[in-house]
Biopython code that builds the backbone (N, CA, C, O; Angstrom):
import numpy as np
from Bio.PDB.StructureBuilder import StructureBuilder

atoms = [
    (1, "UNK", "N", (-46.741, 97.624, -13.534)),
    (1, "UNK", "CA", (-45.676, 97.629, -12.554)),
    (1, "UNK", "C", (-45.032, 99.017, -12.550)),
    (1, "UNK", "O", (-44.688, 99.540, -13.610)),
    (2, "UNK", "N", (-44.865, 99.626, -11.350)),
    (2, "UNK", "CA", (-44.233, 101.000, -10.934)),
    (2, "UNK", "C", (-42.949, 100.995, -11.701)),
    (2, "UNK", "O", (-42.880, 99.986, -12.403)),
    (3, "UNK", "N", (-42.168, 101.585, -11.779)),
    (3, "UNK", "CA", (-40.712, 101.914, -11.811)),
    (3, "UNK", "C", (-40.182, 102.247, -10.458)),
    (3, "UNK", "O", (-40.878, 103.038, -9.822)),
    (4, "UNK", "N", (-39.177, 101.843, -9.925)),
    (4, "UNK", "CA", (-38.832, 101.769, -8.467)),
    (4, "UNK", "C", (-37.139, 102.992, -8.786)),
    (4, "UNK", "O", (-36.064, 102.597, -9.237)),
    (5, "UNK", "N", (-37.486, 104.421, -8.365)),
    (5, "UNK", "CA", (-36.522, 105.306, -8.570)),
    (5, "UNK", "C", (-35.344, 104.876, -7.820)),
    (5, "UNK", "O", (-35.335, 104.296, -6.734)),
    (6, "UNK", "N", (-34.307, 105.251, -8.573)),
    (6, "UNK", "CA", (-33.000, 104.410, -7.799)),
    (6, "UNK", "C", (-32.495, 105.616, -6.935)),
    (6, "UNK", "O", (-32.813, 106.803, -7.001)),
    (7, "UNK", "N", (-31.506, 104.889, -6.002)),
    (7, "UNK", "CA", (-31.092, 105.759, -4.983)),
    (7, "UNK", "C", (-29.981, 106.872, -6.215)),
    (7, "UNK", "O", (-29.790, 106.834, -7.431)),
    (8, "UNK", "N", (-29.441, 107.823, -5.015)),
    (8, "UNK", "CA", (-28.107, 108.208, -5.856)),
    (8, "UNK", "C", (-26.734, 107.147, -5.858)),
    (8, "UNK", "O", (-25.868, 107.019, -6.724)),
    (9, "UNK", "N", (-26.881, 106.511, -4.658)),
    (9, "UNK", "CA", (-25.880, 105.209, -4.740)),
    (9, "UNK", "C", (-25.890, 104.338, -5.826)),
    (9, "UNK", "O", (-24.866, 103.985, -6.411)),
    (10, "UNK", "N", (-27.176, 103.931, -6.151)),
    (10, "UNK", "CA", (-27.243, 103.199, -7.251)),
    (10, "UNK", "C", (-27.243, 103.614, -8.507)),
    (10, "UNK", "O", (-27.302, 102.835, -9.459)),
    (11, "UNK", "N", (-27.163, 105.149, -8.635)),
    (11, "UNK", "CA", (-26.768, 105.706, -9.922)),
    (11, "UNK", "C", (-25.300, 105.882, -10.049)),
    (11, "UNK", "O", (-25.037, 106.306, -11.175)),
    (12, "UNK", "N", (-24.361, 105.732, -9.391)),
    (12, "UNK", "CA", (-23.327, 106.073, -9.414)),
    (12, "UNK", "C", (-22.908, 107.294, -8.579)),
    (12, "UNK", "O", (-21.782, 107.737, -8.357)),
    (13, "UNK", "N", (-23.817, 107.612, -8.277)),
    (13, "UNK", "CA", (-23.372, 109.159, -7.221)),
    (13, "UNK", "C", (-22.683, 109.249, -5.976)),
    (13, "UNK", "O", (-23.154, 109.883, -5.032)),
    (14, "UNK", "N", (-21.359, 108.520, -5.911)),
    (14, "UNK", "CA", (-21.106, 107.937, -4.365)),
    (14, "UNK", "C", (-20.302, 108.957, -3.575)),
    (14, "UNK", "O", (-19.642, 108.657, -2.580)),
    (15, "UNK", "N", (-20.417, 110.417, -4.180)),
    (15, "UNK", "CA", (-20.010, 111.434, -3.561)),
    (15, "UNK", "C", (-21.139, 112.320, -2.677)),
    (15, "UNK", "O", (-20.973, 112.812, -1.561)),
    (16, "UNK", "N", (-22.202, 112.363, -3.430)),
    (16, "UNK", "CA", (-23.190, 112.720, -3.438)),
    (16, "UNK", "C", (-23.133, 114.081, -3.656)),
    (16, "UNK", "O", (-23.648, 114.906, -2.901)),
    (17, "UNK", "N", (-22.477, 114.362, -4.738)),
    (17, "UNK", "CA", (-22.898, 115.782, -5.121)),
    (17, "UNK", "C", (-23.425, 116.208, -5.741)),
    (17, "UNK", "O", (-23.326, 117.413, -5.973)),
    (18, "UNK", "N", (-24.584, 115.110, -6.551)),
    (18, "UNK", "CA", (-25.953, 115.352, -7.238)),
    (18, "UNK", "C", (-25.516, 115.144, -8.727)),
    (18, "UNK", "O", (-26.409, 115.206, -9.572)),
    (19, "UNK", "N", (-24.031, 114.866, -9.195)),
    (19, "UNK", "CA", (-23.300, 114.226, -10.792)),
    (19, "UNK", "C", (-22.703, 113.084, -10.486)),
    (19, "UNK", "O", (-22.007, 112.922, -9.484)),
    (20, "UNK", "N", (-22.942, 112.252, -11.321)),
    (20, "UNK", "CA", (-22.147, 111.037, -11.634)),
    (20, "UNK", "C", (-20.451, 111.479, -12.438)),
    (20, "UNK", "O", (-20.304, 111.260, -13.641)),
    (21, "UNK", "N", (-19.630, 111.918, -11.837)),
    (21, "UNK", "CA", (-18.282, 112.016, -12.280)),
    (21, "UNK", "C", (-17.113, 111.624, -11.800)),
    (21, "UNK", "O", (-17.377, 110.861, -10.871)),
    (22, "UNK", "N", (-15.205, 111.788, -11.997)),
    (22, "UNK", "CA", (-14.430, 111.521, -11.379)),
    (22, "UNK", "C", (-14.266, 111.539, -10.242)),
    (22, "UNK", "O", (-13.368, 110.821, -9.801)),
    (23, "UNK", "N", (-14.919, 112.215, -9.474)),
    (23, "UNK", "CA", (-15.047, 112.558, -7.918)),
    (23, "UNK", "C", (-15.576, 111.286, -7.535)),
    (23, "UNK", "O", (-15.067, 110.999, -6.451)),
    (24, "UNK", "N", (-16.354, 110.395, -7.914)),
    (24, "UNK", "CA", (-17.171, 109.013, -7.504)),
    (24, "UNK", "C", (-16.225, 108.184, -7.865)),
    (24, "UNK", "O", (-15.913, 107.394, -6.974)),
    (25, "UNK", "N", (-15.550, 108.060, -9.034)),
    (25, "UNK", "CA", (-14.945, 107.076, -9.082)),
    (25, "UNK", "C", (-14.094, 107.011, -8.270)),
    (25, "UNK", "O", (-13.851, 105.894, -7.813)),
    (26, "UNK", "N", (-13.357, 108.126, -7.806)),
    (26, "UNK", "CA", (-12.405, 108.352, -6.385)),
    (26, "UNK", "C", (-12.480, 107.967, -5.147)),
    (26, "UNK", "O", (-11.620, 107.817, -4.279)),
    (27, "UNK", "N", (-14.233, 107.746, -5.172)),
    (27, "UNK", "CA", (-14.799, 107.285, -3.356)),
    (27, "UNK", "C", (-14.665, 106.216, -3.642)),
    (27, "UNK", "O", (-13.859, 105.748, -2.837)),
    (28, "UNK", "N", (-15.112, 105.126, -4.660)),
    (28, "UNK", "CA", (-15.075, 103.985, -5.411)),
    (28, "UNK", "C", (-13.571, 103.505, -5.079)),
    (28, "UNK", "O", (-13.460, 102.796, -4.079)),
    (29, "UNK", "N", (-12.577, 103.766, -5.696)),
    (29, "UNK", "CA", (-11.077, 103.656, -5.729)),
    (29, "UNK", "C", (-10.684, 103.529, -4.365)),
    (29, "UNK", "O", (-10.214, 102.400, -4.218)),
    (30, "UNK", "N", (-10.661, 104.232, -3.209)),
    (30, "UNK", "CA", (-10.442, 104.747, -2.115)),
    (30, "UNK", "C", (-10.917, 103.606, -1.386)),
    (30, "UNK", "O", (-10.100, 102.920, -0.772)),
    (31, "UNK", "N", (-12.543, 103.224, -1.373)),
    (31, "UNK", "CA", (-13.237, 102.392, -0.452)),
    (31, "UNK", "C", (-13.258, 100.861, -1.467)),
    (31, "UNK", "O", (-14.279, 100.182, -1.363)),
    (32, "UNK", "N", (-12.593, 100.560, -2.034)),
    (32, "UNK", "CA", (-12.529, 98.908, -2.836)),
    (32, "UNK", "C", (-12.427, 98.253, -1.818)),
    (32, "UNK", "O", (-11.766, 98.621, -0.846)),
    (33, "UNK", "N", (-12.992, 97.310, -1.881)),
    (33, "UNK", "CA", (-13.192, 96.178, -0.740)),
    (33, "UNK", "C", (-13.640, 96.342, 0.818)),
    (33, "UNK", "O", (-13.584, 95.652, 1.836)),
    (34, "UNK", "N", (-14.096, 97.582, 0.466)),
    (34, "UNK", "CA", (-14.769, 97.191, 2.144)),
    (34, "UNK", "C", (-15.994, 96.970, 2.219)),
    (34, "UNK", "O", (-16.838, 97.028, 1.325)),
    (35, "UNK", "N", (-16.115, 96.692, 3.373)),
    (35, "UNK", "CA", (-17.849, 96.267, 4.078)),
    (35, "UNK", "C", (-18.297, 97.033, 4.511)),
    (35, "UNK", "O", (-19.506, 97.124, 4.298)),
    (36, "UNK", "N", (-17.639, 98.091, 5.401)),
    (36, "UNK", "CA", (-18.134, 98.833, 6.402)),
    (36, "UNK", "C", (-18.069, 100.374, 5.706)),
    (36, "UNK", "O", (-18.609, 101.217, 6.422)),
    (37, "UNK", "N", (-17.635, 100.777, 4.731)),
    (37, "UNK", "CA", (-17.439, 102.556, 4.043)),
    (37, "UNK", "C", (-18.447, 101.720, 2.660)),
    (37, "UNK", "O", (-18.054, 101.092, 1.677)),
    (38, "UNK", "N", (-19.792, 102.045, 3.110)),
    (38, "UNK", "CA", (-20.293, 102.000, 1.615)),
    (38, "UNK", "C", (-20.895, 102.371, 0.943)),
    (38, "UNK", "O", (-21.768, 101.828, 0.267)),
    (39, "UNK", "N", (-20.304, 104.099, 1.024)),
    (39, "UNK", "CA", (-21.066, 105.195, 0.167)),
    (39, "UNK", "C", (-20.758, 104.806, -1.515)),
    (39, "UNK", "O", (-21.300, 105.396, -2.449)),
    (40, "UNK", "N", (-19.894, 103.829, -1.640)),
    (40, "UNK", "CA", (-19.656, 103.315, -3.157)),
    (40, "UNK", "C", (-20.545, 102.187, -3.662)),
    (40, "UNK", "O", (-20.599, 101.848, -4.844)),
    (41, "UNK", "N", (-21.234, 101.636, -2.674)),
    (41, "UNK", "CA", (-21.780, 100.136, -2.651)),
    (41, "UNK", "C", (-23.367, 100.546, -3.581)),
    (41, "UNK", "O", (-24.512, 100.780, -3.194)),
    (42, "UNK", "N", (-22.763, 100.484, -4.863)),
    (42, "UNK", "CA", (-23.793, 101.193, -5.714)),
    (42, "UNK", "C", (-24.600, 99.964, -6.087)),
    (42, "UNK", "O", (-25.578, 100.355, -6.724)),
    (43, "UNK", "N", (-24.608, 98.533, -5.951)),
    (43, "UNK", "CA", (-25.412, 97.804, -6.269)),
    (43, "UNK", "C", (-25.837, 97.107, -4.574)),
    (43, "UNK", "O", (-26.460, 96.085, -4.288)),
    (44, "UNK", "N", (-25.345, 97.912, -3.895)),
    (44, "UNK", "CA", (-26.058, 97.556, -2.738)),
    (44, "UNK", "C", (-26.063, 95.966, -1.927)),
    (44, "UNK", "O", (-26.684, 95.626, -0.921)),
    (45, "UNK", "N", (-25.208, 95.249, -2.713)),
    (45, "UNK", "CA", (-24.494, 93.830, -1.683)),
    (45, "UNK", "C", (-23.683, 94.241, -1.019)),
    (45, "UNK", "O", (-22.718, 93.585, -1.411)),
    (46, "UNK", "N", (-23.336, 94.856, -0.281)),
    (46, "UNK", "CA", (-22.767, 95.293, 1.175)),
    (46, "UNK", "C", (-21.037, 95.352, 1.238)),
    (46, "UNK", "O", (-20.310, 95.508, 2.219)),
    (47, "UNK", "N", (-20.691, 95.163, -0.204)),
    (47, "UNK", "CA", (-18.913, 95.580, -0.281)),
    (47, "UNK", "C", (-18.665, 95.799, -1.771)),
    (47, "UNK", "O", (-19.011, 95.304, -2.844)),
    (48, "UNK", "N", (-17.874, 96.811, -1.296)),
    (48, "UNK", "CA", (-17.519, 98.053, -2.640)),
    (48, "UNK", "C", (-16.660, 96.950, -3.605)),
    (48, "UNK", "O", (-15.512, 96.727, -3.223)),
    (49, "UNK", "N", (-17.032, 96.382, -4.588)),
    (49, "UNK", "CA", (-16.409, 95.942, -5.555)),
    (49, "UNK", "C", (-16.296, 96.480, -7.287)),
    (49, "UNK", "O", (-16.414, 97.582, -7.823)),
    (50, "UNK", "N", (-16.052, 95.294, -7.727)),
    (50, "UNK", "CA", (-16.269, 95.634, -9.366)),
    (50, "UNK", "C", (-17.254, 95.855, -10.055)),
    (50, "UNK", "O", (-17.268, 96.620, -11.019)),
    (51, "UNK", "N", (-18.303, 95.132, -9.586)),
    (51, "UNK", "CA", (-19.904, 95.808, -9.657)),
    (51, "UNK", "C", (-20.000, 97.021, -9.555)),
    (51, "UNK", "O", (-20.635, 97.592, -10.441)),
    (52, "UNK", "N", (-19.551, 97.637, -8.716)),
    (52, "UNK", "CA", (-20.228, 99.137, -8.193)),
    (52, "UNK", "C", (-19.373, 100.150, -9.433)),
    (52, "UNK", "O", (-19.869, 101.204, -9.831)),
    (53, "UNK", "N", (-17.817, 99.535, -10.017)),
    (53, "UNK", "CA", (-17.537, 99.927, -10.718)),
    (53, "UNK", "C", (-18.336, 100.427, -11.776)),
    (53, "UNK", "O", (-18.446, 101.608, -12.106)),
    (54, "UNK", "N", (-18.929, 99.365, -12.323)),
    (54, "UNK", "CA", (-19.493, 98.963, -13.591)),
    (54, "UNK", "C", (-20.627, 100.012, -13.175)),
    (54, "UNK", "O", (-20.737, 100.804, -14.111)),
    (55, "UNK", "N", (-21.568, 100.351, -12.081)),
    (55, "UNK", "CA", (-22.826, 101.232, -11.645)),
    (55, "UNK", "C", (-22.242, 102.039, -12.501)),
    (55, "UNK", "O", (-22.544, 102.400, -13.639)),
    (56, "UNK", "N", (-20.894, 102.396, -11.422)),
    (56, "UNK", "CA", (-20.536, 103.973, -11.826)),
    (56, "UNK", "C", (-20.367, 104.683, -13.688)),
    (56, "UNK", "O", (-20.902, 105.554, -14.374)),
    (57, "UNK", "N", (-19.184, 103.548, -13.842)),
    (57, "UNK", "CA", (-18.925, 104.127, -15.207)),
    (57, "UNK", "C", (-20.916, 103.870, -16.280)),
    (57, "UNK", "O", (-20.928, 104.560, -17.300)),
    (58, "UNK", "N", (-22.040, 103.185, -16.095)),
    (58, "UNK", "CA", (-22.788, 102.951, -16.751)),
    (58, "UNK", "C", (-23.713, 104.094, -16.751)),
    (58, "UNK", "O", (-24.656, 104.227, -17.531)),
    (59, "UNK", "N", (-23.288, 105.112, -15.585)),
    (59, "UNK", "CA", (-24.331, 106.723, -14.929)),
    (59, "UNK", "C", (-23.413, 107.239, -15.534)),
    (59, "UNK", "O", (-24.145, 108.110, -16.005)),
    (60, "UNK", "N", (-22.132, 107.561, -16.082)),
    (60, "UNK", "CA", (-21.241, 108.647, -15.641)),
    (60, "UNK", "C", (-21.508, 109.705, -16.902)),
    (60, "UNK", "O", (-21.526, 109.615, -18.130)),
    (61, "UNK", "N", (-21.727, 110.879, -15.798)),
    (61, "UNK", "CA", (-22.202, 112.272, -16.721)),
    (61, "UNK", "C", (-23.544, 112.328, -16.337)),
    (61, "UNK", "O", (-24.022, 113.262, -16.981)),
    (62, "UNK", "N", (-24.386, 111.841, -15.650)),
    (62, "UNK", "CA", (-25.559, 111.870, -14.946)),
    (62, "UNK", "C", (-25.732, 112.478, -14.260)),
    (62, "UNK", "O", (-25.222, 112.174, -13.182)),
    (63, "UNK", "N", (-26.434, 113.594, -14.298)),
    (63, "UNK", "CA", (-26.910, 114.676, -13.508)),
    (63, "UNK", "C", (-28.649, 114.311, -12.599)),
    (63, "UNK", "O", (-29.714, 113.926, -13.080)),
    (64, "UNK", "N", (-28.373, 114.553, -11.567)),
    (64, "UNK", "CA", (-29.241, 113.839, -10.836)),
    (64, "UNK", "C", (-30.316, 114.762, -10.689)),
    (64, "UNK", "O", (-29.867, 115.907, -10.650)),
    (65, "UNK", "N", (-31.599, 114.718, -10.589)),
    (65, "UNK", "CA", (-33.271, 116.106, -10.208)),
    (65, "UNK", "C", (-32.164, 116.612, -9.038)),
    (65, "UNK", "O", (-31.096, 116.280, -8.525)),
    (66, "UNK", "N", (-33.214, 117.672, -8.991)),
    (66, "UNK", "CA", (-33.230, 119.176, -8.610)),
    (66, "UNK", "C", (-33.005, 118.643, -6.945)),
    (66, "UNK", "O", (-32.381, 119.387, -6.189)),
    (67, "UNK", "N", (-33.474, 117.507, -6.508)),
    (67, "UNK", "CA", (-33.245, 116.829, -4.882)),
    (67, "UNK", "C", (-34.716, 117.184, -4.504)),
    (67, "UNK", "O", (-34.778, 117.585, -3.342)),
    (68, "UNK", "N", (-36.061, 117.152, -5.222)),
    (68, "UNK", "CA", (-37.119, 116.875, -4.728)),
    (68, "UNK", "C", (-37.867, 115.454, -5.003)),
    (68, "UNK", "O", (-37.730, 114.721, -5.982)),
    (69, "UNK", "N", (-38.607, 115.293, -3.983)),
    (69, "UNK", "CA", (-38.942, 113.317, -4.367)),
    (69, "UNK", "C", (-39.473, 113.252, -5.801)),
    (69, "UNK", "O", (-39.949, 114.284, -6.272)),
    (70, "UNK", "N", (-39.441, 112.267, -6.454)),
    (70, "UNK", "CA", (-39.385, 111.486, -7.491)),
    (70, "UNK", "C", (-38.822, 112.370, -9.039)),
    (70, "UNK", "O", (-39.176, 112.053, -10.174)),
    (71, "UNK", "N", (-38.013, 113.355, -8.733)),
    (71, "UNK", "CA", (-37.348, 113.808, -9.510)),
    (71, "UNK", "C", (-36.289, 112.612, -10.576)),
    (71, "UNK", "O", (-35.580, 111.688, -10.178)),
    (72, "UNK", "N", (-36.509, 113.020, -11.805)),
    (72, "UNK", "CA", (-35.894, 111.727, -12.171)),
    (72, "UNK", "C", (-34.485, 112.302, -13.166)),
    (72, "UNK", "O", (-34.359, 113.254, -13.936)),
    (73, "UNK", "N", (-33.779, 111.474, -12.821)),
    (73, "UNK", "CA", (-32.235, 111.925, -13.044)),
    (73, "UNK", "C", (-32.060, 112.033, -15.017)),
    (73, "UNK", "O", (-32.658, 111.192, -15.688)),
    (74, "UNK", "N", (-31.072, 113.303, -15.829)),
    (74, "UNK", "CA", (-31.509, 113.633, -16.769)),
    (74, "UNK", "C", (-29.680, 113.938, -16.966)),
    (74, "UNK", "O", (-28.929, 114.469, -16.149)),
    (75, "UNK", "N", (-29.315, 113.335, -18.472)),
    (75, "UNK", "CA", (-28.471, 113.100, -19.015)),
    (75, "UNK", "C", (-28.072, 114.922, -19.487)),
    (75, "UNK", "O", (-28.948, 115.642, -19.964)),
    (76, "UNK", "N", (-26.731, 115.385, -19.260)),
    (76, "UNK", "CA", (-26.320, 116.760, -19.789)),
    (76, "UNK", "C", (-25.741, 116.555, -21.193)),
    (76, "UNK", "O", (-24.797, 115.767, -21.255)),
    (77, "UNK", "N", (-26.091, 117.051, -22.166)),
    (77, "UNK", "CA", (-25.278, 117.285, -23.412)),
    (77, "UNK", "C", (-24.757, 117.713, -23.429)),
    (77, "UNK", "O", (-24.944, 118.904, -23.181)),
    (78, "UNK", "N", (-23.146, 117.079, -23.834)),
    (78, "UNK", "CA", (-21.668, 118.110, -24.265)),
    (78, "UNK", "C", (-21.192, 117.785, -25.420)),
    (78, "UNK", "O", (-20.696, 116.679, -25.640)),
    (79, "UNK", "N", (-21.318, 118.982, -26.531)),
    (79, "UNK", "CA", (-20.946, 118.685, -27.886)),
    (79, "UNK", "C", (-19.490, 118.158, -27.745)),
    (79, "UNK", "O", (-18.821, 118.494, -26.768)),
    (80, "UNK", "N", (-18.960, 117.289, -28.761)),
    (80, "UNK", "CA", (-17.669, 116.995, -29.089)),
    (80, "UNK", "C", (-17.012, 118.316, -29.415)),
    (80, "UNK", "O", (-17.577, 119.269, -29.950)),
    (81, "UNK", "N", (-15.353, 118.240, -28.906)),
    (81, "UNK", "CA", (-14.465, 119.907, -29.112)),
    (81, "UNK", "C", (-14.688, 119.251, -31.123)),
    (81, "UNK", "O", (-15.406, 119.771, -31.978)),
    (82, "UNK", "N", (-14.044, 118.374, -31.230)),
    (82, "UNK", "CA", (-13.847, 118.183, -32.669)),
    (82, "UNK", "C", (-15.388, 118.693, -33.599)),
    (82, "UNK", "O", (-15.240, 119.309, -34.655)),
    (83, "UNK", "N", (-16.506, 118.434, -33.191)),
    (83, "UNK", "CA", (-17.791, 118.402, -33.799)),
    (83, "UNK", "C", (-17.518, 120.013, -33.587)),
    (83, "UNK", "O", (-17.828, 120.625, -34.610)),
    (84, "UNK", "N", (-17.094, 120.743, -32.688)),
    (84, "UNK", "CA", (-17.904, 122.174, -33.039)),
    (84, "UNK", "C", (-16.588, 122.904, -33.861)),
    (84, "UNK", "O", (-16.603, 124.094, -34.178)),
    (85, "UNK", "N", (-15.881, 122.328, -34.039)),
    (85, "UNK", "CA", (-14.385, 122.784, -34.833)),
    (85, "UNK", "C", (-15.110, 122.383, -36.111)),
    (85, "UNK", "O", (-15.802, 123.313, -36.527)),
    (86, "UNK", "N", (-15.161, 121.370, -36.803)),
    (86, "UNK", "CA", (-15.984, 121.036, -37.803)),
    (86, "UNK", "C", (-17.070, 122.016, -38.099)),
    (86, "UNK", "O", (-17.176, 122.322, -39.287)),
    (87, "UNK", "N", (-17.880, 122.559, -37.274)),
    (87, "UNK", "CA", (-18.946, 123.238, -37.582)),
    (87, "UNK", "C", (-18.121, 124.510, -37.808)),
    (87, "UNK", "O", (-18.995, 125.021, -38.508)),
    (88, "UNK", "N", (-17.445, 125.166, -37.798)),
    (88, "UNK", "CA", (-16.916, 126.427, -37.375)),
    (88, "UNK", "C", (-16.157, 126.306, -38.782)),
    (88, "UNK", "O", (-16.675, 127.136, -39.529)),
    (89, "UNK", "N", (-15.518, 125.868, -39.199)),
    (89, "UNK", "CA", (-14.795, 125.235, -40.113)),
    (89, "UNK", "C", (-15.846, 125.525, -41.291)),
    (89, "UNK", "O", (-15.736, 126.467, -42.075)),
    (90, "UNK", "N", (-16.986, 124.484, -41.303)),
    (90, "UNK", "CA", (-18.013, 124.292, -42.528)),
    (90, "UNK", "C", (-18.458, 125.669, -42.446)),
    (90, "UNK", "O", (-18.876, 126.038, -43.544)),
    (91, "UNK", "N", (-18.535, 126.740, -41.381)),
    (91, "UNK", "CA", (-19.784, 127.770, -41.602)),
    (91, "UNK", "C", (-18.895, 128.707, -42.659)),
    (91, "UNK", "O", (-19.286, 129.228, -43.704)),
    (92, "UNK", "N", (-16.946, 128.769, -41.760)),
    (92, "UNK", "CA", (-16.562, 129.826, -42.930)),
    (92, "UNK", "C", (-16.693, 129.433, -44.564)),
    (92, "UNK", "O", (-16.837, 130.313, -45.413)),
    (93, "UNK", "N", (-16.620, 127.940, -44.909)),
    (93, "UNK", "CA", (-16.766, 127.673, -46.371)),
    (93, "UNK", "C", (-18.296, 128.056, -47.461)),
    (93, "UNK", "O", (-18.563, 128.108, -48.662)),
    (94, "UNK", "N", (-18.930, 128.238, -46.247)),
    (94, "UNK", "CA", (-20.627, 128.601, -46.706)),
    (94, "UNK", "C", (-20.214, 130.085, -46.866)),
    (94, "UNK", "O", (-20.657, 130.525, -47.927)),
    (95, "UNK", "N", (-19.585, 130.901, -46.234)),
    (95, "UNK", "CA", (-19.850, 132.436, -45.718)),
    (95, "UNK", "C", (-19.473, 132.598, -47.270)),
    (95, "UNK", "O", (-20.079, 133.048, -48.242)),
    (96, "UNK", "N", (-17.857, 131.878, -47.018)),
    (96, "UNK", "CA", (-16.843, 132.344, -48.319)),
    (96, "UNK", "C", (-17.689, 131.961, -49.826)),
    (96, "UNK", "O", (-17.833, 132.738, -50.770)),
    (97, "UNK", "N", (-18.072, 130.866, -49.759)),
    (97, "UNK", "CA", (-18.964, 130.262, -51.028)),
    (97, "UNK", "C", (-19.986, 131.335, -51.428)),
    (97, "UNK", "O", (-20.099, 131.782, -52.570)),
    (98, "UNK", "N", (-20.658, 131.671, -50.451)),
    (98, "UNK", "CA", (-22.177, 133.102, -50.637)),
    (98, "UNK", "C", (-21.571, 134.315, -51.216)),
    (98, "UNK", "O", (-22.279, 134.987, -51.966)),
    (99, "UNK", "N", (-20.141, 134.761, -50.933)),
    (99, "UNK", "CA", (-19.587, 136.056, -51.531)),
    (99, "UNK", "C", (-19.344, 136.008, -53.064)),
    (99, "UNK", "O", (-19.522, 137.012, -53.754)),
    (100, "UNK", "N", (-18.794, 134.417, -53.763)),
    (100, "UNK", "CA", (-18.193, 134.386, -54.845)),
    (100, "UNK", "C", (-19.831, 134.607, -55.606)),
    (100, "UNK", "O", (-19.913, 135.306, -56.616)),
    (101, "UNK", "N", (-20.739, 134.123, -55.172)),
    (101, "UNK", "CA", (-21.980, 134.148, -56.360)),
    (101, "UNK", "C", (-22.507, 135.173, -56.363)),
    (101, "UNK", "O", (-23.430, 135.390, -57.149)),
]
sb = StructureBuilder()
sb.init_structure("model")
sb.init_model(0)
sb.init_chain("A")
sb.init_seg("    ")
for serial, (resi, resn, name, xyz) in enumerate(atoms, 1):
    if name == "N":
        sb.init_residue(resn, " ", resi, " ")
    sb.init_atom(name, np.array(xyz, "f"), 0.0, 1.0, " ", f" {name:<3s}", serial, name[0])
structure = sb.get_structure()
């Protein structure tokens, strides 16, 4: 069985600016309950509800292909601020530790 590539609607992209971020949840927020505006209608039953919520926040941070066909959408890594403070932290105790020996 194929894999059937999802729209950007159904990734959460209801801005369509090729990321799943606050900007979607905003079209989302904006268009709740309608029938007829349904660039949010991310599960595609025909009115922007709590479902489409749930699309959104389950993509969010989803960076969508390059916009050629069957490009398949690819998660961005962003270190934690705390994780690279930690690292920065541990490297001076190594630097300082290497001088005393």
């Amino acid at each position: 069985m194929a894999a059937i590539p999802l729209t950007p609607t159904e990734q959460g992209d209801y801005s369509g600016n090729g990321t799943v971020g606050p900007e979607d949840y905003d079209v989302w927020k904006d268009d709740f309950g309608s029938t007829t505006l349904l660039a949010a209608d991310g599960n595609g039953n025909g009115i922007v509800d709590a479902a489409d919520y749930t699309v959104w926040r389950d993509h969010l941070g989803l960076v969508l292909g390059s916009g050629s066909a069957g490009a398949s959408p690819s998660l961005v890594s962003v270190p934690e601020p705390a994780a690279a403070a930690l690292w920065a932290i541990g490297s001076v105790f190594v630097a300082v530790g290497r001088r005393r020996e």
